[in-house]
C-alpha positions as CSV (number, residue, x, y, z in Angstrom):
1,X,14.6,-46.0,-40.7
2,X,15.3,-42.0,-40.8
3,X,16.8,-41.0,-44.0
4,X,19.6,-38.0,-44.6
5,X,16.9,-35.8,-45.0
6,X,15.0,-36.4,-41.3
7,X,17.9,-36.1,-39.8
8,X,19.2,-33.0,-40.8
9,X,16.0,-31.6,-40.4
10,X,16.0,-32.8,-36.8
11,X,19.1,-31.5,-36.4
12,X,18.1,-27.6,-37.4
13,X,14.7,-28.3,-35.2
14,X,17.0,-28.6,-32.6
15,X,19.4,-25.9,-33.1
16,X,16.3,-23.7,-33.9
17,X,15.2,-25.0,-30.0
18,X,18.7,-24.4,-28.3
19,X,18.8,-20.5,-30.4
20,X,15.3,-19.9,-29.0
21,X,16.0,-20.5,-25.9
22,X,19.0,-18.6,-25.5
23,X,17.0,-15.7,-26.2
24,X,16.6,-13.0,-24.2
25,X,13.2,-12.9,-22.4
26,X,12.8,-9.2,-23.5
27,X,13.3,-10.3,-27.1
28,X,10.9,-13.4,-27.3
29,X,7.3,-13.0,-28.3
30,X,5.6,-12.9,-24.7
31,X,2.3,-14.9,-24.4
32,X,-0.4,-12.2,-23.4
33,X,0.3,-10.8,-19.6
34,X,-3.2,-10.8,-17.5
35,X,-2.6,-7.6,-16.5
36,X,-3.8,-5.4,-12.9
37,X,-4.5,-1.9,-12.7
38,X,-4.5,-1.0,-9.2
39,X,-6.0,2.9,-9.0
40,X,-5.1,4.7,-5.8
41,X,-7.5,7.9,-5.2
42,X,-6.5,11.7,-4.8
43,X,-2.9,10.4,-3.7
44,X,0.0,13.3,-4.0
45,X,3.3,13.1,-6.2
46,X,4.9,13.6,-2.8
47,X,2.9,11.3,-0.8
48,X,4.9,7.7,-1.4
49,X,8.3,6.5,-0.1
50,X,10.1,6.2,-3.7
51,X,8.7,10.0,-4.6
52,X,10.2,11.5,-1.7
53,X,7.3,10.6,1.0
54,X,6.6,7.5,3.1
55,X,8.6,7.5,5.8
56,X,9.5,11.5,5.8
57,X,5.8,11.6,5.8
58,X,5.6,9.9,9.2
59,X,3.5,7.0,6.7
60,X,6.3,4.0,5.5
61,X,5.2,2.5,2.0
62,X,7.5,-0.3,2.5
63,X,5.8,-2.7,0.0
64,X,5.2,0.3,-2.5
65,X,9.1,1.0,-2.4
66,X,9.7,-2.9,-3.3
67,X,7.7,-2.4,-6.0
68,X,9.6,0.7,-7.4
69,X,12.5,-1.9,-6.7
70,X,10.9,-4.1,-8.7
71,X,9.6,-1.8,-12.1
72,X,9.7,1.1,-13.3
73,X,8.8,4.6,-12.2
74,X,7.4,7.4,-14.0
75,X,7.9,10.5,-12.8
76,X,5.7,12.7,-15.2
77,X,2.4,10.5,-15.0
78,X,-0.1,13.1,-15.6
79,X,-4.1,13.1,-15.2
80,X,-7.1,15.3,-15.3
81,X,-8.0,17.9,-12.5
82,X,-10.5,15.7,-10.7
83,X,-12.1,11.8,-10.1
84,X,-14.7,11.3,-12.7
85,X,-12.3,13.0,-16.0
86,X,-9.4,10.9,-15.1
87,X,-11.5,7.6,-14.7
88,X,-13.1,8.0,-18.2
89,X,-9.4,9.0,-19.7
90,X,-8.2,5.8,-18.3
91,X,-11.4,3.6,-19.7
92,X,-11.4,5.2,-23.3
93,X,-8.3,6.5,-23.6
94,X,-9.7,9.6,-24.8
95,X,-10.0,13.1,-23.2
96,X,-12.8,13.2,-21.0
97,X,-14.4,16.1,-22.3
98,X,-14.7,14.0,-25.4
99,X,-17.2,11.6,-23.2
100,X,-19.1,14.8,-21.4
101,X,-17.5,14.0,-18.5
102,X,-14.5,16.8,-18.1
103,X,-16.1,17.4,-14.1
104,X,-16.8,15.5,-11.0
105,X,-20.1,13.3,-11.4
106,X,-22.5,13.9,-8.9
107,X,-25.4,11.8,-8.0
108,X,-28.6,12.2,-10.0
109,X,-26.5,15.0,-12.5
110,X,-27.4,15.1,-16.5
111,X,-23.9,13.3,-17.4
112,X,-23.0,10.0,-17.6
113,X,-20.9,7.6,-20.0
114,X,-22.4,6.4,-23.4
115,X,-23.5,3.4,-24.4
116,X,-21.5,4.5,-27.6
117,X,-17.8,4.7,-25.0
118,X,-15.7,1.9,-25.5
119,X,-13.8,1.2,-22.5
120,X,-10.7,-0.6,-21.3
121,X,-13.4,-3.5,-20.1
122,X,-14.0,-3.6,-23.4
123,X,-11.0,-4.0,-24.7
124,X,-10.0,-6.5,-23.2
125,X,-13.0,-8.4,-23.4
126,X,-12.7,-8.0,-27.1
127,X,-9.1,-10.1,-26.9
128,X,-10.6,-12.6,-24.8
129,X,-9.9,-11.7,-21.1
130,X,-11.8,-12.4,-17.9
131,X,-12.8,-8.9,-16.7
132,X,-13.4,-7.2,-13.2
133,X,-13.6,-4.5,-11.5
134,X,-13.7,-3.8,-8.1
135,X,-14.5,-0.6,-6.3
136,X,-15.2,2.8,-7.8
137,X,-16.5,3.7,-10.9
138,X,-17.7,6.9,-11.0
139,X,-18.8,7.7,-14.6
140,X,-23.1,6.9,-14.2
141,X,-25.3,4.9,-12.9
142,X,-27.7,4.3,-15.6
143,X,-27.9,1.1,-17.5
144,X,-26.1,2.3,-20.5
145,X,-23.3,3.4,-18.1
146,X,-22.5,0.6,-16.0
147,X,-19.1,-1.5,-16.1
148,X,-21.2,-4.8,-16.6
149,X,-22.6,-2.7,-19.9
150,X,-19.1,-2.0,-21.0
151,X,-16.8,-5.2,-20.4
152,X,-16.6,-6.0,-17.2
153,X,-17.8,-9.7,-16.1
154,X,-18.0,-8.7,-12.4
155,X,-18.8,-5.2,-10.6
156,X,-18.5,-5.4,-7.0
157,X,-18.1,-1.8,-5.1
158,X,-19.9,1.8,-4.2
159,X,-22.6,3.4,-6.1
160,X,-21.0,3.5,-9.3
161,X,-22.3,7.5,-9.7
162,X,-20.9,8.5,-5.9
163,X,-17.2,8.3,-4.4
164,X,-16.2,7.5,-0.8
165,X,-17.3,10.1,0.6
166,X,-21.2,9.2,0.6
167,X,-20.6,6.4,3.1
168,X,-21.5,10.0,5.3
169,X,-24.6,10.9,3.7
170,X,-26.7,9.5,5.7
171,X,-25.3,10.8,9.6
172,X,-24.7,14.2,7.4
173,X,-28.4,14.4,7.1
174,X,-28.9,13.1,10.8
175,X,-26.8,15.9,11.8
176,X,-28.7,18.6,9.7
177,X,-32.0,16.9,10.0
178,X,-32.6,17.3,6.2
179,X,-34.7,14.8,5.7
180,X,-37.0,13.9,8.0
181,X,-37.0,10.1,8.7
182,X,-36.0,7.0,10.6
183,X,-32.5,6.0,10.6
184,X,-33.1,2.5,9.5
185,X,-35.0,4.3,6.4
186,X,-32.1,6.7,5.6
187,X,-30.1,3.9,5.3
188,X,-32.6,1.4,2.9
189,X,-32.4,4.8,0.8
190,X,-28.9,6.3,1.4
191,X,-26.2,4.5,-0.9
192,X,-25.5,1.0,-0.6
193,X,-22.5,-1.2,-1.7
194,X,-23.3,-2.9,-4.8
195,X,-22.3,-6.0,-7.2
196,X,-23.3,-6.7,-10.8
197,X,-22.2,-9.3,-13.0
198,X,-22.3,-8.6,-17.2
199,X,-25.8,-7.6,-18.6
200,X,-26.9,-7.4,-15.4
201,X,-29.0,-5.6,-13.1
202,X,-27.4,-3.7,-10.2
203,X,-28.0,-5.8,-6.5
204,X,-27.7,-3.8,-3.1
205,X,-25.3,-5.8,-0.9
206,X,-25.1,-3.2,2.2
207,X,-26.0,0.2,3.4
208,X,-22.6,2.3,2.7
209,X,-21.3,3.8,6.5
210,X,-18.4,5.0,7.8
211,X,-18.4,1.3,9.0
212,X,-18.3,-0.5,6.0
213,X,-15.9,2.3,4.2
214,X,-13.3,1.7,6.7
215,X,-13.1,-2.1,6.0
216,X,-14.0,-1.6,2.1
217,X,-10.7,-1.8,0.9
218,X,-9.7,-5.1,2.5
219,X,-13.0,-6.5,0.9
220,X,-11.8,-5.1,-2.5
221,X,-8.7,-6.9,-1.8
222,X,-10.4,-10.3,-0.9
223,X,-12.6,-10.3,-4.1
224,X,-9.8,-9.0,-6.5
225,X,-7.7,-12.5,-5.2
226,X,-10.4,-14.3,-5.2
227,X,-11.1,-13.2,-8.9
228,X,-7.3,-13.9,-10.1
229,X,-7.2,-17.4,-8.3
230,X,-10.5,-18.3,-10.5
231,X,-8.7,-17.5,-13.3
232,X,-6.2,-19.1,-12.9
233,X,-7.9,-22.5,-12.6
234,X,-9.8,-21.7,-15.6
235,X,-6.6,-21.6,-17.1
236,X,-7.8,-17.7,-19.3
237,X,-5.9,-14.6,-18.9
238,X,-7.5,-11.8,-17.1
239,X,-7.6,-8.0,-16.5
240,X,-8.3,-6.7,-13.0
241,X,-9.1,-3.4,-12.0
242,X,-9.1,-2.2,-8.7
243,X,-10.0,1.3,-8.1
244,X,-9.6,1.5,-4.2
245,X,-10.2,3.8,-1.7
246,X,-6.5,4.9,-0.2
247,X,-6.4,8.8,-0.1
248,X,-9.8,9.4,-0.7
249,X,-11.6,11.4,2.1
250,X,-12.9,10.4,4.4
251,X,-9.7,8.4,5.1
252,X,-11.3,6.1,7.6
253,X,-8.4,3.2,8.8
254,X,-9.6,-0.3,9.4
255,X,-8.8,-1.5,12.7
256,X,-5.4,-3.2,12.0
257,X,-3.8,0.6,10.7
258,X,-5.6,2.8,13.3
259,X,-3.1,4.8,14.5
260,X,-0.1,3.6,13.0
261,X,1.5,6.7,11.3
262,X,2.6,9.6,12.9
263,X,-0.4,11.8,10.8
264,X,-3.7,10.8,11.3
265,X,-6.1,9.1,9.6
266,X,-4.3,10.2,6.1
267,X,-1.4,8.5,6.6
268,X,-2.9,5.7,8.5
269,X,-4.8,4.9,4.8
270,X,-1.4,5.2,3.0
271,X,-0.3,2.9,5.1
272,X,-3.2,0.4,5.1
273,X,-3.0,1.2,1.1
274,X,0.7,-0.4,1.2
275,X,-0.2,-3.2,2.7
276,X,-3.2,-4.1,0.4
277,X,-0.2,-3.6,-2.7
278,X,1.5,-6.1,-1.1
279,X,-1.4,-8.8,-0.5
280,X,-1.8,-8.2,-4.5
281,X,2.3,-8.7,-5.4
282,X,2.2,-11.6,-2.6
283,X,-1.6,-13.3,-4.2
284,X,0.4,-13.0,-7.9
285,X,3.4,-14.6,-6.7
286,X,1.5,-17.5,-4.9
287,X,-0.8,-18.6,-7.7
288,X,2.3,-18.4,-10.1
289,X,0.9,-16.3,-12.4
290,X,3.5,-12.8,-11.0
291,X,6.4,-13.5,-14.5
292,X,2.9,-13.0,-16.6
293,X,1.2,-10.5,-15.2
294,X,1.7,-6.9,-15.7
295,X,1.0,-4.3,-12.8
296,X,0.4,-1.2,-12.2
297,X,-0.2,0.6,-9.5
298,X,-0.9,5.0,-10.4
299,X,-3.5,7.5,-8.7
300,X,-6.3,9.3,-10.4
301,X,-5.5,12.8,-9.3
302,X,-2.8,15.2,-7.2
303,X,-3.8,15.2,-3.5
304,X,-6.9,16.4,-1.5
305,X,-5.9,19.5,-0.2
306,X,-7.3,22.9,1.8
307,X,-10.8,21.9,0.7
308,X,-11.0,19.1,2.0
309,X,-8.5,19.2,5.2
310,X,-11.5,19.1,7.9
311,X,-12.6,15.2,7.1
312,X,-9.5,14.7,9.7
313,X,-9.9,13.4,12.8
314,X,-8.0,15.4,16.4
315,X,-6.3,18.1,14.9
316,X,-4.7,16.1,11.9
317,X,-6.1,17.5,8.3
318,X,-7.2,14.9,5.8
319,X,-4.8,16.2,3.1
320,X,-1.8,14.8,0.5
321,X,1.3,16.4,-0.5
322,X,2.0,17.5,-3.9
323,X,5.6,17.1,-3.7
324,X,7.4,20.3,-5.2
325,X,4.2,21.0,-7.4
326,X,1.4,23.5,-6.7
327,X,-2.1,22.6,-6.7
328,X,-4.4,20.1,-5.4
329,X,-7.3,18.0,-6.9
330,X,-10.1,19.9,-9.0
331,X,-7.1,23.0,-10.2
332,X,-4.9,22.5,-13.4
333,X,-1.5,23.4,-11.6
334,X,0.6,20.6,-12.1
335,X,0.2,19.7,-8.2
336,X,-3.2,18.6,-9.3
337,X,-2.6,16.6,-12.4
338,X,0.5,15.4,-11.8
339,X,1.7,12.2,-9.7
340,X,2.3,8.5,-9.3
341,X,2.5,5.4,-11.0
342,X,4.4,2.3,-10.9
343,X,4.5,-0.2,-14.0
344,X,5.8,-3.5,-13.2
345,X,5.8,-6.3,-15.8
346,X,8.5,-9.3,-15.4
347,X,11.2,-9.7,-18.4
348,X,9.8,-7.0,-20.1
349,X,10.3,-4.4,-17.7
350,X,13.3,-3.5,-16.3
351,X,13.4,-3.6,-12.8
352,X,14.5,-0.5,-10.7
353,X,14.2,2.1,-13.2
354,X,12.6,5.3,-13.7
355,X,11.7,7.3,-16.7
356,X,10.8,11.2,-17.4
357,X,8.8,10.7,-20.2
358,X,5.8,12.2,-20.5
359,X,3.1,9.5,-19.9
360,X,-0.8,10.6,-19.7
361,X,-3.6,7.9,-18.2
362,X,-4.5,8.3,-21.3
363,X,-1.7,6.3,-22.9
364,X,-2.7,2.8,-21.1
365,X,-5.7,2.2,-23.5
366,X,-3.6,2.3,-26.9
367,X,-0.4,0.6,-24.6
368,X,-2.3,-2.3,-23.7
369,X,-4.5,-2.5,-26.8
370,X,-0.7,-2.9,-28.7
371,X,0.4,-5.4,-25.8
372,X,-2.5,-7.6,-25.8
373,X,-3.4,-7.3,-29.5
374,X,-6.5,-5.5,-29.4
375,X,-8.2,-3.5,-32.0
376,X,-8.7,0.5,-31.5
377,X,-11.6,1.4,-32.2
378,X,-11.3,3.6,-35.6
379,X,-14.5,5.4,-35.6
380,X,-13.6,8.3,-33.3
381,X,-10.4,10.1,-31.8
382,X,-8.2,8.5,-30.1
383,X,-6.0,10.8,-27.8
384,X,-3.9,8.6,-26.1
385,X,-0.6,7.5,-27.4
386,X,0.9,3.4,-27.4
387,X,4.0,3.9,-24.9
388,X,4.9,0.7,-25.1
389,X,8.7,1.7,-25.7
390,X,8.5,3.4,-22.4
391,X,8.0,0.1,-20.7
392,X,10.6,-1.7,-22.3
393,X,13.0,0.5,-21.8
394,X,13.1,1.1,-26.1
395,X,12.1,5.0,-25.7
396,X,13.8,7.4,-23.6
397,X,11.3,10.8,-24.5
398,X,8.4,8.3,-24.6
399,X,5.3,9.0,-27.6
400,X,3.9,12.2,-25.6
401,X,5.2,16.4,-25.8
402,X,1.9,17.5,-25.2
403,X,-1.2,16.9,-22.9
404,X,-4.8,19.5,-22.3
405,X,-6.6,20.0,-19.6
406,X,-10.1,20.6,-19.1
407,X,-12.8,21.6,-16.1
408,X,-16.3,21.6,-17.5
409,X,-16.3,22.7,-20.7
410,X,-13.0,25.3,-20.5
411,X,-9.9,24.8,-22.1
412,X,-7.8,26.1,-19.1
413,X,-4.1,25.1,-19.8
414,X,-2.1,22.7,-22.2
415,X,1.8,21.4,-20.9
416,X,3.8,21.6,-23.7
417,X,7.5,19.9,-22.7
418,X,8.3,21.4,-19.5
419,X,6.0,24.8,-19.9
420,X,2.5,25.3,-18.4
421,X,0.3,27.5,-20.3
422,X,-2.9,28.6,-18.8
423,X,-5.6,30.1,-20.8
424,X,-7.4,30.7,-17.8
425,X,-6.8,32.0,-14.1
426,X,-7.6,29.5,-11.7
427,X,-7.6,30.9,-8.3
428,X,-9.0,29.7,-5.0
429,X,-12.8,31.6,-4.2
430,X,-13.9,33.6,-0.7
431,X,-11.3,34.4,2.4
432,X,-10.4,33.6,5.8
433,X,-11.8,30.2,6.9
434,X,-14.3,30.4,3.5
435,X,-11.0,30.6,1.1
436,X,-12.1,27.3,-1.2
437,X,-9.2,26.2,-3.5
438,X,-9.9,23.1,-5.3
439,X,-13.1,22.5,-6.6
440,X,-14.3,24.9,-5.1
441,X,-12.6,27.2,-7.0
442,X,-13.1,30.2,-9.5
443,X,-11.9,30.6,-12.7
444,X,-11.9,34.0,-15.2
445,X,-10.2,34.0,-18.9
446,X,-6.8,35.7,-19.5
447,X,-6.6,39.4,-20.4
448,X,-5.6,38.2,-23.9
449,X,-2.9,36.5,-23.0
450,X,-2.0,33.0,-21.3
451,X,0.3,33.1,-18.3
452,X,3.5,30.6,-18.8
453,X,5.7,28.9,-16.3
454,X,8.6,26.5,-16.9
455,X,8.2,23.9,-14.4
456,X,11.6,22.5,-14.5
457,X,13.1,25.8,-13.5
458,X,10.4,26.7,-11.0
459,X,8.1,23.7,-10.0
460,X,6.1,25.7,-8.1
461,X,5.0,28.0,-10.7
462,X,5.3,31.1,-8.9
463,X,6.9,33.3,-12.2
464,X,4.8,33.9,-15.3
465,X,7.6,33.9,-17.7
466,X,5.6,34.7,-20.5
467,X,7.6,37.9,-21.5
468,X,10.8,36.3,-21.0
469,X,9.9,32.9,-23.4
470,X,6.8,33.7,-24.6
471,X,7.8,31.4,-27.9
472,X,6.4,28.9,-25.4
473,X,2.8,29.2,-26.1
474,X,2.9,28.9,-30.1
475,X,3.7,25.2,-29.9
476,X,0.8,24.7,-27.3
477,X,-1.4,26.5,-29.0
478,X,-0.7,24.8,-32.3
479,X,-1.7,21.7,-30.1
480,X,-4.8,23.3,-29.5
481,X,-5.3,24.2,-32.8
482,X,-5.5,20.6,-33.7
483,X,-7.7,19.5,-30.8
484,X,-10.1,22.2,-32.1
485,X,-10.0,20.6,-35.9
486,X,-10.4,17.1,-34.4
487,X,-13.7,18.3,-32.6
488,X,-15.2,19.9,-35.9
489,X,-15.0,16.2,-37.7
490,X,-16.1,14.9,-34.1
491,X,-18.1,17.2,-32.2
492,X,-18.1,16.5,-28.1
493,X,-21.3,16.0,-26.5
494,X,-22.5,18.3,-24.6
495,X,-20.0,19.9,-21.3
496,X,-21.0,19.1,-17.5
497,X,-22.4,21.5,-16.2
498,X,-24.6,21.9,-12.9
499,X,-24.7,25.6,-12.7
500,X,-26.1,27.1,-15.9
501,X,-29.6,26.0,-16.6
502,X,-30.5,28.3,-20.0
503,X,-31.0,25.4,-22.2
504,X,-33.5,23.7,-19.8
505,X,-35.4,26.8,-19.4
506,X,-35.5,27.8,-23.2
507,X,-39.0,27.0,-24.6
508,X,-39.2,24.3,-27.4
């Protein structure tokens, strides 16, 4: 028979029940979100319907526009100048030059990730996650270097040290006759599609072609499902990385999207790119896993531009937008380093909003590391910042004032708030029809003095205000100031660097 006692301790049990669940959703302690990163590649800030492209572009994002509907939208998401430097920010949360890899990785070059780096894979394996990663890596092929050496439980994608682009190595060398072989042996030895499961070794799948780059993405897609819907019935939270190919040069449509923007190929891939965001939102929502999982969906860089315009097809140049910016991938400008990213997370993010702070790919490792309960590691700089408030909605101006950016091993500019400072002019090499911005461009230090432009009041940086607010620069370089400290406790290894070969040649 219940005494007083049990029933007035029933009773607060079950007004403690009826409180909790009258809580909001936001305020309750969320069980850990599995949580997909979807990384477009080289797409512009003015590119997508909800930044100002889409269907002004002749491309519609229809299913990228729900999904502004549906989270939030940063509109100062800011990267590094190229591929391989904003993949290893986004893995270690840490500026890339701080992992030797602050330029492009090219096949066979001296610089690759550590087996010291502790990566996002990592992370979340650390907290218990199922871990995968589909598509481009980027940051080494060696052992020590792989995704299956830092995290990941399944690699399935291109050479992990080449980008999309090499599916045309091999015809490249057909049409030069460079190497002189068999096709069928160009192929054996040109670069394969690959898989790879944890602590193991790499497995060719595939030669790489034009072919198979076309339809890559929808076999990304398949696998990344495929992936969740295992997880799912093995009842364990996962994190899913998908870095594919939309807006990467060549931008070679499958089939199904052949023709269907008014652009070219380009838009074509944005649009093909939409639809695969919507077989990801649609696959969450079917396996009832979409109110815990949070997404997001960014690019790696500003847009292919000049340099790369002749990977078109009939007349139409392979090339992003921008937006208002100046720049394209491989500069500094803010064309280059700045542009999208959509966050959507159910209940704790609110849905059709947008935010100005500052947010740097940087900022996801310490962001999920605080969602997830993850541990930093403590042993070396960490230069991202948690921005959890941003998602939430808790944090207007966001964790961030300040971000640097590196090529090689230059310091070439800092943003402090809305000023650029660059340290070094950027500017594009040769003339005419040899004119190479980009990459392929120059760079010589400042007469003494950085230049400075507001990008608020002129986006498109064309007046160096530097006499007019030259009180600008002392914050930034303050910022530099403590960079520089940081790398005398912990020095970086050494820059990329495939020009300059003194310290091979030097005698022992």
């Amino acid at each position: 028979m219940a005494t007083s006692k049990d029933l007035a301790a029933l009773l607060l049990a079950s007004c403690l029940a009826v409180t909790a669940g009258n809580t909001p959703l936001a305020a309750q302690q969320p069980q850990r979100p599995n949580v997909v990163f979807i990384l477009a590649d080289n797409v512009g800030y003015g590119d997508l319907g909800p930044y100002g492209g889409g269907e002004l572009r002749g491309a519609p994002t229809p299913r990228i526009d729900q999904l502004a509907r549906e989270g939030l939208r940063l509109t100062q998401f800011l990267v590094e100048p190229a591929c391989t430097p904003s993949r290893a920010a986004l893995m270690t949360g840490r500026y890339s030059i701080r992992e030797g890899l602050s330029l492009i990785l090219v096949p066979d070059g001296p610089n690759t990730l550590s087996a010291r780096s502790v990566t996002m894979g990592e992370l979340f394996k650390s907290a218990g996650y199922a871990t995968a990663i589909f598509g481009k890596w980027h940051l080494g092929k060696d052992p020590q270097s792989l995704p299956t050496a830092h995290g990941f439980d399944e690699f399935y994608g291109i050479p992990p040290d080449m980008t999309w682009d090499s599916a045309t190595y091999v015809e490249k060398i057909e049409l030069t006759h460079s190497l002189p072989a068999p096709h069928d042996v160009l192929l054996s030895r040109g670069p394969q599609v690959i898989e790879a499961t944890a602590g193991g070794e790499l497995r060719n799948v595939k030669p790489f072609t034009p072919e198979v780059r076309a339809n890559i993405d929808d076999e990304l897609v398949e696998k990344s499902i495929d992936f969740m819907r295992r997880q799912k019935a093995a009842e364990k939270p996962f994190f899913l990385y998908l870095p594919f190919s939309m807006g990467h040069i060549p931008n070679l449509p499958s089939s199904g999207f052949k023709g269907k923007s008014r652009i070219g190929n380009y838009g074509d891939k944005l649009m093909e790119g939409d639809y695969h965001v919507g077989q990801i939102l649609d696959a969450l929502k079917e396996l009832g896993v979409d109110e815990n999982t949070l997404l997001v969906f960014a690019s790696d860089n500003g847009p292919s531009g000049e340099a790369f315009r002749e990977y078109g097809n009939a007349g139409t140049p392979d090339m992003g937008s921008s937006g208002p910016f100046r720049g394209e991938l491989g500069e500094a400008t803010e064309g280059s380093i700045r542009t999208f990213c959509f966050i959507r997370w159910p209940g704790q993010v609110k849905p059709d909003t947008t935010s100005y702070a500052m947010f740097s790919i940087m900022d996801f490792f310490p962001t999920f590391a605080s969602i997830i309960g993850a541990k930093l590691p403590s042993d070396r700089p960490i230069d991202g910042v948690d921005q959890t408030g941003v998602l939430r909605g808790q944090n207007e101006t966001g964790m961030r004032d300040s971000l640097l950016s590196f090529i090689g091993g230059d310091l070439v500019a800092a943003r402090w708030k809305q000023w650029r400072v660059y340290f070094t002019d950027v500017y594009p090499t040769g003339i005419d029809p040899q004119r190479q911005p980009g990459p392929g461009s120059a760079s010589a230090p400042m007469a003494g003095y950085p230049k400075i432009f507001n990008i608020e009041m002129d986006p498109h940086e064309d007046l160096n205000v530097f006499g007019l607010f030259p009180f600008a620069g002392e914050p930034a370089l303050k910022v530099v100031g403590e960079f520089l400290l940081s790398v005398k406790k912990f020095p970086n290894p050494p820059a990329p660097n495939i020009t300059q070969f003194q310290n091979a040649a030097r005698k022992e």
